[in-house]
C-alpha positions as CSV (number, residue, x, y, z in Angstrom):
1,X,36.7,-90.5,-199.2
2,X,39.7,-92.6,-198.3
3,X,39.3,-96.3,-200.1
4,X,39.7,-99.9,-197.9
5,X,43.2,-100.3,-198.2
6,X,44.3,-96.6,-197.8
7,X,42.0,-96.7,-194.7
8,X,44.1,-99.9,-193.5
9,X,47.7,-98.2,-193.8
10,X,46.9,-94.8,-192.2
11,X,45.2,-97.2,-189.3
12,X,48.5,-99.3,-189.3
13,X,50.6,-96.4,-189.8
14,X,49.0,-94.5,-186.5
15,X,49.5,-97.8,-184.8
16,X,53.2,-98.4,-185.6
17,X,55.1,-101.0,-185.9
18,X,56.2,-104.1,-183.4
19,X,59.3,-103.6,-182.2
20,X,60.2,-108.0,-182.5
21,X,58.5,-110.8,-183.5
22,X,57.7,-113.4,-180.0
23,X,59.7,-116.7,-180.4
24,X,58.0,-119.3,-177.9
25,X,60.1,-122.6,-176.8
26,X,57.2,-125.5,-177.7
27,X,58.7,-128.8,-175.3
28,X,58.8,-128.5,-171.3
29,X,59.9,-131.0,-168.6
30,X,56.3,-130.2,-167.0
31,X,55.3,-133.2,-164.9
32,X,51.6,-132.7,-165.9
33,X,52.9,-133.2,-169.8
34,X,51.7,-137.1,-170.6
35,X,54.0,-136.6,-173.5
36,X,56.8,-136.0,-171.0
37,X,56.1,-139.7,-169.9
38,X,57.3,-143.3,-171.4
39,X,53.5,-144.8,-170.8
40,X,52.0,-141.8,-172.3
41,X,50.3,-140.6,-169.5
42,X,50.8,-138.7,-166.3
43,X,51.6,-141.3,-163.1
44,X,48.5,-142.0,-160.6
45,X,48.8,-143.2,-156.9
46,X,49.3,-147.6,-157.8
47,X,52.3,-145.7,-160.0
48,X,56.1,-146.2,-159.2
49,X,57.6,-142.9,-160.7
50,X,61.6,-142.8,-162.3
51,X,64.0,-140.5,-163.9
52,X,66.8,-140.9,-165.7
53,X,69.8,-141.7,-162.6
54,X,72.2,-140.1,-164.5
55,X,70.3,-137.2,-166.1
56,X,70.3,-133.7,-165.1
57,X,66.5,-132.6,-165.1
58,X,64.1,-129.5,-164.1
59,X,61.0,-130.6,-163.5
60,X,58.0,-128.2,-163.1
61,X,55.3,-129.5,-160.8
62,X,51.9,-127.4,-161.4
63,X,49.8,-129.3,-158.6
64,X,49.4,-132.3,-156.3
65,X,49.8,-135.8,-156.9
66,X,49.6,-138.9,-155.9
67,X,52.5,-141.8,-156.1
68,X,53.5,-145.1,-155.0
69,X,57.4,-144.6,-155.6
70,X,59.4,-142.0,-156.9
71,X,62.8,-142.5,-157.7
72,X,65.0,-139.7,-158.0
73,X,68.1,-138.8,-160.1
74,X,71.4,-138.2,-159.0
75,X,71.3,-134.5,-160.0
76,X,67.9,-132.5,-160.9
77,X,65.5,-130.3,-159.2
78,X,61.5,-130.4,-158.9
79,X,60.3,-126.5,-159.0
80,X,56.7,-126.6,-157.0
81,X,54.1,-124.7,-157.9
82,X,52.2,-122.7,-155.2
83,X,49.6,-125.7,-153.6
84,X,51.6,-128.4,-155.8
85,X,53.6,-131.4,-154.0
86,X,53.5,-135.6,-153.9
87,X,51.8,-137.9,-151.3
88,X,51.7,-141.6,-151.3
89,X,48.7,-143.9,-151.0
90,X,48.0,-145.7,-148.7
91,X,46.6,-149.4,-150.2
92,X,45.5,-149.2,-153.9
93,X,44.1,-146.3,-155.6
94,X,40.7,-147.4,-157.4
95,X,41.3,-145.1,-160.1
96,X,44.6,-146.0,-161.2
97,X,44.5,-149.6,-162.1
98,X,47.3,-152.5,-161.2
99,X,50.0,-149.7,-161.6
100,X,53.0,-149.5,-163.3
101,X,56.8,-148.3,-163.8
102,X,56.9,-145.4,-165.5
103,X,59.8,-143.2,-166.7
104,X,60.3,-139.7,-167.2
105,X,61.7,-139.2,-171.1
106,X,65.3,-138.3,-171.7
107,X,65.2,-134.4,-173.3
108,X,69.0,-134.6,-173.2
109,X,68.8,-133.7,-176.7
110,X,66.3,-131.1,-177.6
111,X,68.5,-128.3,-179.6
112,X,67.8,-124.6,-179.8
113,X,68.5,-124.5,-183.5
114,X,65.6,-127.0,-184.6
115,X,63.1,-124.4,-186.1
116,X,60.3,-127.4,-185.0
117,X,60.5,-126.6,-181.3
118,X,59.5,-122.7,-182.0
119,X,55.9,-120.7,-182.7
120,X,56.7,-117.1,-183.3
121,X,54.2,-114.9,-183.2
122,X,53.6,-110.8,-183.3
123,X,52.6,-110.1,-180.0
124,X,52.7,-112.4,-176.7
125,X,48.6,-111.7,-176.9
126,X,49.2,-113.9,-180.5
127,X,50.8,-116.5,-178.6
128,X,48.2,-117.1,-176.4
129,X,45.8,-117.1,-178.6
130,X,47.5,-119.3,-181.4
131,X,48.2,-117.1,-183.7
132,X,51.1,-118.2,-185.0
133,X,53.4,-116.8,-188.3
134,X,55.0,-118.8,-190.4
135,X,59.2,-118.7,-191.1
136,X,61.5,-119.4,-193.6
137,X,63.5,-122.2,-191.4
138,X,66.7,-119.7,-190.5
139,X,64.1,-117.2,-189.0
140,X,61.7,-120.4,-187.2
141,X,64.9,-120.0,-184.7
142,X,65.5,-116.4,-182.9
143,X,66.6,-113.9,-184.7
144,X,69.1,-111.2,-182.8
145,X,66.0,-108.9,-182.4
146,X,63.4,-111.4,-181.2
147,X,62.2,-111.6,-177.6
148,X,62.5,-115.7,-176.6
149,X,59.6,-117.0,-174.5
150,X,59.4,-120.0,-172.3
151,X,56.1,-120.7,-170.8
152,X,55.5,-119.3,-167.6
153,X,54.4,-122.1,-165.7
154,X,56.8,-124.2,-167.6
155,X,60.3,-125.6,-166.6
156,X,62.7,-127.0,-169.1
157,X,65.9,-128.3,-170.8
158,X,67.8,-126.7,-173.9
159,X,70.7,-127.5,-175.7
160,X,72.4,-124.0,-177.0
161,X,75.2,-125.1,-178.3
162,X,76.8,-123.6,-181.5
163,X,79.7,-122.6,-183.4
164,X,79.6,-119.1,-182.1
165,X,80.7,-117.8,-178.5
166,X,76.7,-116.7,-178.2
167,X,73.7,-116.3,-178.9
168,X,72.6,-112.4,-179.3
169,X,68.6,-111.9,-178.3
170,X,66.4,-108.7,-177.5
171,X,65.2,-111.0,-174.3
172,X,64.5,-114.1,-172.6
173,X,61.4,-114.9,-170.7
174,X,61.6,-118.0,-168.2
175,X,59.0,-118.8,-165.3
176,X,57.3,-115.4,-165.7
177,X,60.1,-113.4,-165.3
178,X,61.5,-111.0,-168.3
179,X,65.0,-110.6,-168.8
180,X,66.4,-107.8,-171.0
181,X,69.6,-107.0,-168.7
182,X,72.8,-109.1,-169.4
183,X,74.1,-109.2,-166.6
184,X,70.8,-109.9,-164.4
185,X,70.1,-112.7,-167.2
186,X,73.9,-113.8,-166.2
187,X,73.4,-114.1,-162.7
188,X,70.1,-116.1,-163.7
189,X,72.5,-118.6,-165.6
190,X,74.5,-119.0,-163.1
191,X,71.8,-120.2,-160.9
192,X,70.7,-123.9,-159.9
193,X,68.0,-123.6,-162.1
194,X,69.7,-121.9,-164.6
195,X,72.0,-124.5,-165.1
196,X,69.6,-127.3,-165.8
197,X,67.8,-125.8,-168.1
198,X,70.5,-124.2,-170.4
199,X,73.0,-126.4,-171.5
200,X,75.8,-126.4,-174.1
201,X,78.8,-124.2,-175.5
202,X,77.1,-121.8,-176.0
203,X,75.8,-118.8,-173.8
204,X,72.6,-116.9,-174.2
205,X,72.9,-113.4,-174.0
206,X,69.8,-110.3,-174.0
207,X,70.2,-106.5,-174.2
208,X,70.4,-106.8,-178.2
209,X,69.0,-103.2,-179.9
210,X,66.2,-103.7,-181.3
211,X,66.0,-103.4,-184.9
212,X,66.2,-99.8,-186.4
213,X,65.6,-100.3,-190.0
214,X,61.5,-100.0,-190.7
215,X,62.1,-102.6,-193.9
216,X,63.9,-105.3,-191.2
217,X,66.8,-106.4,-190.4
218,X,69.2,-109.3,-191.1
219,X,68.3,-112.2,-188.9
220,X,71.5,-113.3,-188.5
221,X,71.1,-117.1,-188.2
222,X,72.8,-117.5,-192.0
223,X,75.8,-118.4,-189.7
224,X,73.8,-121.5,-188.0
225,X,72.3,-122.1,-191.1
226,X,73.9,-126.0,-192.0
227,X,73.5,-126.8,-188.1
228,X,69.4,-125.6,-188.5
229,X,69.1,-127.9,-191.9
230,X,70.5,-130.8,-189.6
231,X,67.7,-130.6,-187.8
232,X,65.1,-130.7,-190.7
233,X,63.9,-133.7,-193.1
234,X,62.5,-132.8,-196.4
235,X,59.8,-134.7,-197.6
236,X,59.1,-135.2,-201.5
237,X,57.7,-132.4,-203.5
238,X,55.4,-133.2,-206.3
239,X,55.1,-130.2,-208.3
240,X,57.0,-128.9,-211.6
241,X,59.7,-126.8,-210.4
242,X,60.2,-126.7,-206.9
243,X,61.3,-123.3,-205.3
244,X,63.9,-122.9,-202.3
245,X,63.7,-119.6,-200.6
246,X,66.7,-117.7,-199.0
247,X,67.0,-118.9,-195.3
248,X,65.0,-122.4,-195.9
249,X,66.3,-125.7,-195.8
250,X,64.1,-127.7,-198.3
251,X,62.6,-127.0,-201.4
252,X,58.9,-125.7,-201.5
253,X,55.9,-126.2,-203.3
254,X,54.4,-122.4,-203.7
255,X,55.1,-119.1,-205.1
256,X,57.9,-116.4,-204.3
257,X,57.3,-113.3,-204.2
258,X,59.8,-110.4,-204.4
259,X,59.4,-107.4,-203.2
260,X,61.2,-104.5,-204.5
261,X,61.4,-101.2,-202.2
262,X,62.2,-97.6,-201.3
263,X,62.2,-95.2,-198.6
264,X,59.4,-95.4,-196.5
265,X,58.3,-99.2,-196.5
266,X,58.0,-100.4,-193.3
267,X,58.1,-104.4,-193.5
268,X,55.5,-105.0,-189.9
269,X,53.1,-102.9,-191.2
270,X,53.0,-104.4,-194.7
271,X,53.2,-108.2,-193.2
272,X,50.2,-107.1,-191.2
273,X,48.7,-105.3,-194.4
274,X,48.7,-108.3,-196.3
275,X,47.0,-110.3,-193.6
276,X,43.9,-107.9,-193.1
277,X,43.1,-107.8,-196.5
278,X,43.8,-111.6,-197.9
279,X,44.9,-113.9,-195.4
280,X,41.9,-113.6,-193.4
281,X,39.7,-114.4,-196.7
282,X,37.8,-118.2,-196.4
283,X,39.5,-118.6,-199.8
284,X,43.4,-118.7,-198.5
285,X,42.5,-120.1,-195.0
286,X,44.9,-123.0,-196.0
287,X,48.0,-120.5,-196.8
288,X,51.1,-120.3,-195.1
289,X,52.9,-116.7,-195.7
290,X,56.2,-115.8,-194.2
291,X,57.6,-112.5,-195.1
292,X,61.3,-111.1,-194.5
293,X,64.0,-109.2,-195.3
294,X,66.7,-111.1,-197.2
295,X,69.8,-110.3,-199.2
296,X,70.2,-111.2,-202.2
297,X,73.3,-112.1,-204.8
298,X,73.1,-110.4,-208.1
299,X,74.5,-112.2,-211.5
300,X,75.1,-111.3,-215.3
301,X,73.8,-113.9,-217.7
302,X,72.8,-116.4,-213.9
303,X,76.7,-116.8,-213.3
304,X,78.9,-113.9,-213.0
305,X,78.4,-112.1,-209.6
306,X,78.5,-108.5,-209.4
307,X,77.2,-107.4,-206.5
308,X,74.1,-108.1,-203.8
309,X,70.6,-106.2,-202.9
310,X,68.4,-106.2,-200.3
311,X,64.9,-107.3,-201.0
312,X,61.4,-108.4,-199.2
313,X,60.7,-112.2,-199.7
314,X,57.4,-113.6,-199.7
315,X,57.1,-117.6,-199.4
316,X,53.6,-118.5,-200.4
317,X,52.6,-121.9,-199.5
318,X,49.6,-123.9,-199.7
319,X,48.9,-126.3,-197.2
320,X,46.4,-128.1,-199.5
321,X,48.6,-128.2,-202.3
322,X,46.1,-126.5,-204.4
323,X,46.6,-123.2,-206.3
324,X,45.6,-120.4,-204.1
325,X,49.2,-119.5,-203.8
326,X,49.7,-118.2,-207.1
327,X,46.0,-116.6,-207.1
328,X,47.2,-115.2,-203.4
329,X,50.6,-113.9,-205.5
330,X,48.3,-112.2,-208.3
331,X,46.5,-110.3,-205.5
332,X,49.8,-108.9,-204.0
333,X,51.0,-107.9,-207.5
334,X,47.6,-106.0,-208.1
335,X,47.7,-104.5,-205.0
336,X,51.4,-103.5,-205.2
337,X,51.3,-101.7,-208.7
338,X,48.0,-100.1,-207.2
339,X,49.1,-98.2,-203.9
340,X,52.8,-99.1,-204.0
341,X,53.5,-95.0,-203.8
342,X,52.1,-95.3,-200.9
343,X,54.3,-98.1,-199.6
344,X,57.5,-97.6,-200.6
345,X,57.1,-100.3,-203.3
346,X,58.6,-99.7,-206.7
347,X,57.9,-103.2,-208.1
348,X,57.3,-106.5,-207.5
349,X,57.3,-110.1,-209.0
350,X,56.6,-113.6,-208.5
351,X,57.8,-117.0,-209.4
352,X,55.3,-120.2,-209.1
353,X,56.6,-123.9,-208.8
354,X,54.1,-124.6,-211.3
355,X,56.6,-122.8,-213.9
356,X,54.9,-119.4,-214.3
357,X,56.1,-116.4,-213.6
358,X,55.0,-112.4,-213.6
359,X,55.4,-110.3,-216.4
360,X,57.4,-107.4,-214.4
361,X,59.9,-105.5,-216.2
362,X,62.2,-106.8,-213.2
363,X,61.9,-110.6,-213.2
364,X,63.9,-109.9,-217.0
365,X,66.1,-107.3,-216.1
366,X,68.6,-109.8,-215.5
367,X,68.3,-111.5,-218.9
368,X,68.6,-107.9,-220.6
369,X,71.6,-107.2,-218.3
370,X,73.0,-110.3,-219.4
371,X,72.2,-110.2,-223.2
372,X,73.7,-106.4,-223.3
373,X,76.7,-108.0,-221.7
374,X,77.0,-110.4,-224.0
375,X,77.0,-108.7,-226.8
376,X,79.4,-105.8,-226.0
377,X,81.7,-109.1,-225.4
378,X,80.6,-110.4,-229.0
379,X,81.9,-106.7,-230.4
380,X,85.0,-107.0,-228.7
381,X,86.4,-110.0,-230.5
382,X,85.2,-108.6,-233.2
383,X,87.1,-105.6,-232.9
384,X,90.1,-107.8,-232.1
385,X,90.3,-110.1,-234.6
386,X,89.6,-106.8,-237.5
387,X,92.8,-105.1,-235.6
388,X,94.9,-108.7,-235.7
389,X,94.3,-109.2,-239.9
390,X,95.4,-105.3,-240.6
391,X,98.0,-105.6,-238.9
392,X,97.8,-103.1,-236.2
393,X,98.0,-105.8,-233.5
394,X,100.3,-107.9,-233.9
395,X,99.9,-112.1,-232.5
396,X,102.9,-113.7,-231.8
397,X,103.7,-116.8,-234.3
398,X,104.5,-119.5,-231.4
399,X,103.3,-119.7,-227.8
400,X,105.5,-121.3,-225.6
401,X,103.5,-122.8,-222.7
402,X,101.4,-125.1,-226.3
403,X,103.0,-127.8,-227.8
404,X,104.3,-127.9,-231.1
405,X,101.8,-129.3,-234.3
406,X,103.9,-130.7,-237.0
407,X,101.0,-131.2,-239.0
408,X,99.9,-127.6,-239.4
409,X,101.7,-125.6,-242.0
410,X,104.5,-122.6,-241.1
411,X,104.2,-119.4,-241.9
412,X,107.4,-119.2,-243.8
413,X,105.5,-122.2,-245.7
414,X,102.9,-120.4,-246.7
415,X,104.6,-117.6,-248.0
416,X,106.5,-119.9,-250.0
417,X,103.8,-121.5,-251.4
418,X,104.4,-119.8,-255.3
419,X,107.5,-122.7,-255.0
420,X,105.4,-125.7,-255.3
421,X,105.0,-127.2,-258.4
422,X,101.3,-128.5,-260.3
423,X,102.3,-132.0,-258.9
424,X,102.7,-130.7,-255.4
425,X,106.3,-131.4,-255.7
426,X,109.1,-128.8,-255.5
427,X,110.1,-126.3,-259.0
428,X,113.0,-127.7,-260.7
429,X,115.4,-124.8,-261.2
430,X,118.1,-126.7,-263.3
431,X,121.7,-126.0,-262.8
432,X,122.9,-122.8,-261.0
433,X,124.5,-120.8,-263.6
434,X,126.7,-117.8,-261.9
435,X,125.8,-115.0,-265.0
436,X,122.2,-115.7,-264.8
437,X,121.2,-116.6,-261.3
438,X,121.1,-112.7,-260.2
439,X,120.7,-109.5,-263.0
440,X,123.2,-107.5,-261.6
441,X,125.9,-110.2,-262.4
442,X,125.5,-110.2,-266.3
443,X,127.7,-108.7,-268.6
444,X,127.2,-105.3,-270.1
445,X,126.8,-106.3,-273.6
446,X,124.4,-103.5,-275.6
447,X,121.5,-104.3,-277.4
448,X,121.6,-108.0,-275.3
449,X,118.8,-106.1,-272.6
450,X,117.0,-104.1,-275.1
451,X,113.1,-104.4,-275.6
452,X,113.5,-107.4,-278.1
453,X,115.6,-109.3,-275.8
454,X,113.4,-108.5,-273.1
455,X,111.2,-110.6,-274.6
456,X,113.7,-113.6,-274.7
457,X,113.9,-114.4,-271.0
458,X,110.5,-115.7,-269.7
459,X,109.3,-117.3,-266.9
460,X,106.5,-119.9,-266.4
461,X,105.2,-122.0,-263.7
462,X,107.9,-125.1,-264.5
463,X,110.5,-122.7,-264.2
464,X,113.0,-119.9,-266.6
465,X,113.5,-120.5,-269.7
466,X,115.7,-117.9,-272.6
467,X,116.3,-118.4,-275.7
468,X,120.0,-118.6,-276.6
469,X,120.5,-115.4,-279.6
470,X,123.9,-117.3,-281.1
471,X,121.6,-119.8,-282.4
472,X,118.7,-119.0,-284.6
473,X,115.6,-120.6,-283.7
474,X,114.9,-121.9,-287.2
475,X,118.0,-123.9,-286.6
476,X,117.3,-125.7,-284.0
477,X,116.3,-128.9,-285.5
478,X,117.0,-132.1,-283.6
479,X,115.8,-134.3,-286.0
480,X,118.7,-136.8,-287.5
């Protein structure tokens, strides 16, 4: 009998997978949006109603209402509703009080690369119902595989622009109306409507492939990624050692998880794996848990790069700052040495910003990699410096591109260093004498070289000394 869990991925492997997460625009220039409105609520009949004279606007108008003024800007559009329209009263309207001026906001500025003004969510069915996912900051934005959403009964104004020439989607959704042909989504651009509610240098375009790699695929905001973190404020962080995870623009309080994996892991079906069995718990009600595919750089000893590998990161954070991330961590472990076979997992690990970390043989491969490295480095010199004092590699006595040191003895003065005398001064030699300065210039004189006269020529320390045979040694008495 098949076990929970290996009920859960046959059921999700029968299912498949989603084809692209749902990215939902959050602002509108609705008219029935108080927020929309200086005063904080929606005009009422005693009400004079203004916009911006020199701001371009689309203004979505779900019903009727009532109005004492409205004064109109110099370019915009009001899209009706079916039913909806204006109509001024006549004398005071009871329930509206004195009446005031009231503006529509300026939304001149609301850019496409703020990861605050998206929900992304699995399915459009999530979306409605609230069900939001959570995103590193890069993938809070649209990824090239995502189908964008604007509300249906929803108008609105969005600045795309960007460094790049465009902005690659799966599709775009606006009033209703799916787009996933480029050039119907073109002719849609070029429309009044169109106009007003896309703005900047940069053009939207749909018909991207969907993704075709079961683990994910690159996102492929890393481009936009200063102009997303330009958008974000970080607040403080409290705990020990603060995490950042790849594609985020502020530091995190929580655990990373990496996720190591082989043929046959699909990422939707784990990310929805993950929630069915432990996200759904009372316990982690307060966790946030974004899962992707990221790329990361690999280093010897934390510094020298040698190459990059994709992996699966999990962001654990906890919204009540408590420490169900790391016990949420602990349970993916577990469950990851238990049926990753079955997953296409072959390891995993995690790091905590409380300082702790797994005990996975791959969260210290890179400190083994590193030590081996350094050691082979170690033997090297080794080697060198053994092959430099034999003299089978030879070091040449000056370098020309250092400086001369005075101070530090010659070669040449270290081989003569026999010549220096007890007193550090220099051997006095006496008087050069032309038969006794070299061997091979004495006289032949036998019996003057034999083995007793060998013995008269000696040399000490202080310098050469003979003993002359005309005078016998006996004889030599100075004394007067």
């Amino acid at each position: 009998m098949l076990k929970t869990p290996d009920m859960l991925l046959l059921f999700f492997c029968l299912v498949g997978a989603v084809d692209a997460l749902q990215k939902q625009w959050i602002p509108d220039t609705n008219y029935e949006n108080k927020t929309n409105w200086d005063k904080g609520a929606v005009p009422c009949g005693n009400d004079i109603v203004q916009f911006p004279a020199q701001r371009t606007v689309s203004v979505f108008v779900e019903t009727t209402h009532a109005v004492q003024e409205m004064r109109l800007p110099v370019d915009g559009e009001l899209i009706l509703n079916s039913g909806a329209g204006f109509y001024v009263v006549s004398g005071k309207d009871p329930g509206c009080g004195d009446g005031v001026t009231t503006q529509f906001r300026d939304l001149e500025s609301l850019q496409w690369f703020n990861p605050a003004l998206w929900q992304a969510a699995a399915t459009l069915e999530d979306l409605q119902r609230g069900k939001f996912l959570f995103s590193v900051h890069e993938e809070s934005v649209p990824c090239q595989y995502d189908d964008v959403v604007f509300k249906a009964l929803s108008s609105f104004r969005v600045d795309a622009s960007s460094s790049q020439s465009s902005i690659p989607v799966k599709s775009v959704s606006v009033l209703g109306k799916k787009f996933d042909s480029r050039s119907e989504f073109s002719q849609y651009l070029g429309s009044r409507s169109g106009q007003l509610q896309f703005q900047g240098s940069t053009v939207v375009t749909v018909g991207n492939q969907e993704c075709g790699d079961p683990s994910g695929c690159d996102c492929g905001n890393s481009v936009n990624h200063q102009r997303i973190c330009n958008t974000v404020t970080c607040g403080a962080l409290s705990c020990k050692k603060p995490l950042l995870p790849v594609g985020h623009c502020c530091a995190v309080c929580g655990v990373i998880v990496t996720i190591h994996y082989a043929a046959g892991f699909n990422l939707q079906t784990y990310r929805e794996r993950i929630h069915h069995l432990f996200l759904i718990l009372p316990k982690y009600k307060s966790i946030q848990l974004g899962m992707s595919k990221v790329v990361k750089s690999q280093r010897l000893m934390g510094v020298i790069p040698f190459g990059a590998s994709p992996e699966i990161q999990v962001v654990v954070v906890d919204g009540e700052k408590g420490s169900q991330s790391e016990n949420l961590a602990l349970d993916i472990l577990k469950d990851a040495r238990s049926h990753g076979s079955n997953l296409g997992i072959n390891g995993a690990e995690f790091q905590a910003s409380s300082g702790s970390s797994s005990d996975q043989s791959g969260g210290s491969a890179g400190m083994v990699v590193g030590v081996v490295f350094g050691v082979l480095i170690m033997i090297t010199i080794i080697i060198v410096v053994v092959l430099v004092r034999k003299g089978v590699v030879q070091m040449p006595l000056s370098l020309p591109s250092l400086p001369s040191l005075p101070s530090l003895p010659s070669l040449i003065s270290w081989k003569k260093r026999g010549d220096v005398g007890d007193v550090g001064g220099s051997v006095d030699h006496g008087f050069d004498n032309p038969i006794f300065d070299m061997p091979s210039m004495l006289p032949d004189i036998p019996g003057v070289y034999t083995a007793e006269t060998k013995h008269s020529i000696t040399m000490t320390q202080t310098g050469v000394h003979f003993i002359n045979p005309v005078y016998d040694e006996n004889e030599t008495d100075f004394n007067v």
